[in-house]
C-alpha positions, 0 to 999 in steps of 0.5 A: 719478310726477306726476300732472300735474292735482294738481301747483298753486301751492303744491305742495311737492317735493324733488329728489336727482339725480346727474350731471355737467356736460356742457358750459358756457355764459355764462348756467349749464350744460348738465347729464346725469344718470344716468338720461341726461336733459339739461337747462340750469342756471342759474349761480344755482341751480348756486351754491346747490344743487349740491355737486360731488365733486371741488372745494374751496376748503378744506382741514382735518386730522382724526384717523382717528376723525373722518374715518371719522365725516365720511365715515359722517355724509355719506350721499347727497353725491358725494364723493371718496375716496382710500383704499388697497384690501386687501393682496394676498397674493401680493405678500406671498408674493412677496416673502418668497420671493424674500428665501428664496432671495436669499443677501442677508439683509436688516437688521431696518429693511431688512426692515421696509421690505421687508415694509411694502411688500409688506403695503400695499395698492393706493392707489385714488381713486374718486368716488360717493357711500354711503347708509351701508350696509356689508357683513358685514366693515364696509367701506362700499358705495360706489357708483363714479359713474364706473364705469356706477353699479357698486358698490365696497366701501371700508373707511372707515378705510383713507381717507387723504383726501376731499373733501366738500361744498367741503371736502378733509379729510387724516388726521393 
């Protein structure tokens, strides 16, 4: 909290803030953080201090390996992230009982298909931000910035792309 009578000329500060844009103006834009408060940006400072989650202006190949270590190396920036959610058994159970029954046997590519398909998880794209904190199982608590602030766990190395600081990053 301010104490108001001791902030003078001089005074250092820091800000971190979340939001989005609410609306564009010619001069910069109006802006709302998570805590609902609004106020005016300047196109100035926007240029110079905001990182956006969803914008890039370049794209860039790693491996897995380097990807997760991008992600984990950028705590505190929104960012966006598209990963595949954990398998659902019963997709898998599904699937393997309908070919028990069916009097058409699959071939081994054919059936390697089948069950990669079953086994795969739900492709999921989401927008927030980590403070580099995981749950027991290693996956990543990802706070979901379109979601009311909920969140979201994701397991780092089912990422298939991101975009981070102006940057859209792909595994190989």
């Amino acid at each position: 909290m301010i104490v108001k009578d001791k902030v003078k000329v001089g005074s250092k500060w820091s800000r971190q803030s979340y939001g989005e844009i609410v609306d564009t103006h010619p001069q910069g834009y109006k802006v709302r953080n998570e805590l609902g408060h609004e106020w005016f940006v300047s196109t100035e400072i926007l240029d110079y201090e905001f990182t956006f989650a969803d914008q890039y202006d370049e794209e860039v190949t790693l491996t897995r390996t380097s990807m997760v270590e991008k992600i984990l190396a950028s705590t505190r920036i929104a960012m966006t992230v598209h990963f595949t959610k954990k398998p659902e058994f019963k997709k898998l159970h599904e699937c393997v009982a309908a070919m028990l029954v069916s009097d058409v046997r699959p071939g081994p590519r054919q059936l390697a298909k089948i069950l990669k398909e079953a086994t795969e998880g739900e492709p999921r794209t989401m927008i927030g931000r980590h403070y580099g904190e995981f749950d027991d199982l290693g996956r990543l608590r990802f706070t979901d910035m379109e979601d009311g602030g909920g969140l979201r766990l994701v397991d780092p190395r089912t990422v298939l792309w991101c975009i981070i600081s102006g940057k859209r990053y792909e595994v190989k």
